[in-house]
Steps between C-alpha positions, in 0.01 A plus 500: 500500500783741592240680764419185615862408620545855619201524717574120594833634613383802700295282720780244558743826600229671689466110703885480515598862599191548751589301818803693462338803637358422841800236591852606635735512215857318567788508322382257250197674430652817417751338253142350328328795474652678195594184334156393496410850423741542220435126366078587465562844399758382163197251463211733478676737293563183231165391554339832451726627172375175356148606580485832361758371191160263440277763512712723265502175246126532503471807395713734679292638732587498844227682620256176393660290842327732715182316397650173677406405791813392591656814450320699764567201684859492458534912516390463868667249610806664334477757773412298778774271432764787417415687824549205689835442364607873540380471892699167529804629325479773724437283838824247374709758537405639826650385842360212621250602782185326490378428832532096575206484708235637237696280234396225756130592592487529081682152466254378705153641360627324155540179695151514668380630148585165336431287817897464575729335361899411413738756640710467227224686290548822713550776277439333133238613271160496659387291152787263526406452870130438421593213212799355680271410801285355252745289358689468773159280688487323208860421462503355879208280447678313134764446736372319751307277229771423287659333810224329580496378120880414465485288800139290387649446142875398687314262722255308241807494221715309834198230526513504072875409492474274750229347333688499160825387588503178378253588143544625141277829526659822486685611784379796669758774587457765776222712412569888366277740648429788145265727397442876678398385846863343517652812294378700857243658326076382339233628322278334683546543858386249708312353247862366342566227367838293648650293258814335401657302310639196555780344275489159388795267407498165320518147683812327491546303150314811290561833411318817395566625126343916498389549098435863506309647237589699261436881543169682361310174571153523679484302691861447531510084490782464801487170601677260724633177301549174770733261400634175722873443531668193557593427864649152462827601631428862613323409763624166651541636857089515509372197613279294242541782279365369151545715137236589364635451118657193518296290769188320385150714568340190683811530721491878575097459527561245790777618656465898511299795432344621201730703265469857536385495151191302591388743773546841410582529167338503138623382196844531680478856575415633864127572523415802775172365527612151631721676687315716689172203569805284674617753703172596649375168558876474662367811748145359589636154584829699740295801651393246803874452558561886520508714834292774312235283477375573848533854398341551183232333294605433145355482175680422189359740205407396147789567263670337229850609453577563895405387872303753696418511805274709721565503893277565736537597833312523871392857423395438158794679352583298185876524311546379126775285394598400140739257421622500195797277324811552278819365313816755533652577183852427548670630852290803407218689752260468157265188504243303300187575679183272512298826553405625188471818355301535183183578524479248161443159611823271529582168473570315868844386390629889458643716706518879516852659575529734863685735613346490841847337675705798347243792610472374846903467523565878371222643783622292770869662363373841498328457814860409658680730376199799567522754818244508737230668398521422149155550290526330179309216620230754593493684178425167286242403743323854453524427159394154436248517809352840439560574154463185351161534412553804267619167195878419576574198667676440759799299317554850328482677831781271621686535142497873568646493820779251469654690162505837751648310807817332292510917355416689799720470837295331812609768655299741308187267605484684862147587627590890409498355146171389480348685303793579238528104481118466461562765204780297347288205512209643308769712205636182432197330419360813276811495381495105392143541349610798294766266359284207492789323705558324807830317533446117671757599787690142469547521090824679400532704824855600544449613877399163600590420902771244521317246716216457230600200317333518181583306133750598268247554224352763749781726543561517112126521402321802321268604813160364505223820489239460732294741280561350197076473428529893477694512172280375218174606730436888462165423733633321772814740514241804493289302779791468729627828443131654618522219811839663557297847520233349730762352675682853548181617602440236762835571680407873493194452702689309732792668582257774546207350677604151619237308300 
């Protein structure tokens, strides 16, 4: 494993060091040079004293890593990479007299080489280049869709309150776009799914009780308790405003609506189901009313917890939208979803907790606080788009890379860090599946931004691990830990050959 991460770590320095040598060095560059030098250099030698103290713990023979593979490899690239950094060393300190027109023509063959591009990427890593232009396409397309989304869902919940004013169902709140493609980053590219989450509040004269359940339980049974409340003098100033506990039911029958209970509900509990049939048959009976209906053709998908919808347009292009529902806990950014989670099957009156409110709020934080030319959001979609296949899901991708942005400054996250962030990234999670832990980031974290509201029982909670399964399962933690290898693998072959 140890010549693994040391010939992993050759080719990201070789990647990071190597535009270096045909572009003008500044200032800055020369004050990178020997830190990134001396930074890889301390980390080989560790790496490599750990290699040959394993060997030595074998059997004490040195002599028996020469029949690696790995070794020859790493012996070579030992000198390759060494020279390098003796020439650069050597260059850094050397008046600066590089000729600015054949730093241009050079500029310019790279530009032509990858079919042009941002000018901002002039003179970063030729393999950060090459993925940020990847990403960077992909990024520009979720952007212009989630628009497009945010103002269809804005314009059919408008005809739905309007609608619903005067009614006992649940009132619909502004809708919350989640989920990667609003994070600024997808797996999935333009095959994404959009969706969001829309918050619903109780009807005047009820109220929504949250039972949580307790921890451990699978399923966990969170459900939504609805109970009526007495509006005989609460609610005077409403015009022929009757109570629903202490009027007669032929009364309320003739005079208004049915009771929330009677529409949506089960056994006095909040059923997703019933929730999500009414909202869609709300959306076929409003999309005539809507603007984007002489844009798009729509078509409301099967699905029993959530409203989705596929748009089609003109061209043919389509765009998925899922609309799913919750109940906040408290004043908190954590809700009672009516997307559930379990792969087990659930009853339609429970709920599955998300954290989808609070992840959204700390990217869109770190995204305002971020300098230009920040690549964290490109790093997690390398991983989870890329990489993802190699076992670890996404969800532990993004796990990954929040813990290291609340440790590691944004403005270590520059495109010249590429490659030691990519690094980071993938020593963390080796180091989490040798430990058979992965801290929930929103359990017991200490370093938790300000502006994410989350429970009190959160902040003082043991943290959740994500890889708790590993523990008591010495084949699925020696499964992951050869995925991990694969993975390693994987990233080799394309830092190395793009593929």
């Amino acid at each position: 494993m140890a010549a693994k991460r040391v010939l992993i770590l050759l080719v990201l320095s070789f990647f990071q060091l190597l535009p270096m040598v045909g572009d003008e060095l500044d200032g800055g560059k020369h004050e990178r040079i020997p830190q990134h030098v001396e930074q890889l250099s301390l980390e080989m030698t560790r790496l490599l004293h750990e290699h040959v103290q394993s060997s030595l713990d074998w059997g004490g023979l040195v002599f028996a890593a020469l029949q690696w593979w790995q070794f020859w490899a790493i012996s070579g690239m030992l000198d390759l990479f060494f020279t390098l950094c003796w020439w650069l060393r050597k260059r850094s300190r050397q008046p600066d007299c590089t000729d600015e027109g054949e730093s241009s023509s050079s500029s310019t063959e790279l530009e032509e080489e990858e079919g042009g591009g941002d000018s901002d990427d002039k003179g970063h890593p030729l393999m950060t280049r090459i993925f940020a232009k990847r990403i960077w396409r992909s990024g520009k397309s979720m952007a212009y869709r989630r628009q497009v989304v945010e103002e269809l869902v804005g314009d059919l919940l408008a005809v739905f309150q309007e609608r619903l004013s005067n009614r006992f169902f649940p009132a619909l709140q502004p809708a919350i776009g989640v989920g990667s493609t609003f994070e600024g980053w997808s797996p999935c590219g333009d095959d994404a799914v959009y969706p969001l989450l829309v918050p619903l509040k109780p009807p005047r004269g009820h109220a929504f009780h949250l039972e949580l359940g307790t921890a451990g339980q699978t399923p966990a049974k969170n459900c939504i308790r609805v109970e009526q409340e007495c509006t005989c003098t609460r609610d005077q100033h409403v015009e022929n405003m009757l109570c629903f506990l202490h009027h007669p039911e032929e009364v309320l029958w003739r005079n208004q609506d049915s009771s929330l209970l009677g529409t949506v509900c089960t056994d006095s509990y909040l059923d997703a189901q019933k929730i999500a049939c009414w909202f869609q048959n709300l959306v076929t009976s409003a999309w005539g009313e809507m603007t984007q209906s002489h844009h798009y053709r729509m078509k409301v998908l099967p699905s029993s917890r959530s409203c989705k919808l596929q748009l089609t347009s003109a061209s043919g292009r389509s765009l998925l939208v899922e609309i799913v529902f919750g109940v906040q806990q408290g004043d908190s950014d954590i809700f009672l979803s009516s997307q559930a989670t379990e792969t087990i099957f659930a009853p339609s009156t429970t709920w599955s907790v998300t954290y989808a409110v609070a992840e959204v709020k700390f990217f869109r934080r770190m995204s305002r606080q971020a300098p230009h030319g920040t690549i964290y959001l490109n790093c997690l979609q390398l991983c989870a788009g890329i990489l993802v296949s190699a076992g670890f899901s996404s969800y532990t991708w993004k796990t990954v890379v929040m813990h290291l942005l609340n440790t590691i400054p944004l403005s270590s996250w520059s495109r010249w860090d590429f490659m030691m962030r990519m690094q980071d990234i993938m020593w963390y999670l080796h180091g989490c599946l040798e430990e058979k832990r992965l801290d929930h980031f929103f359990f017991g974290n200490e370093n938790m931004p300000e502006d994410i509201i989350l429970p009190a029982a959160f902040q003082a909670a043991e943290p959740v691990n994500l890889f708790q399964c590993l523990v008591h399962d010495a084949a699925a933690h020696a499964k992951a830990l050869r995925e991990f290898e694969e993975l390693q693998d994987r990233f080799t072959r394309l830092l190395i050959f793009g593929v």
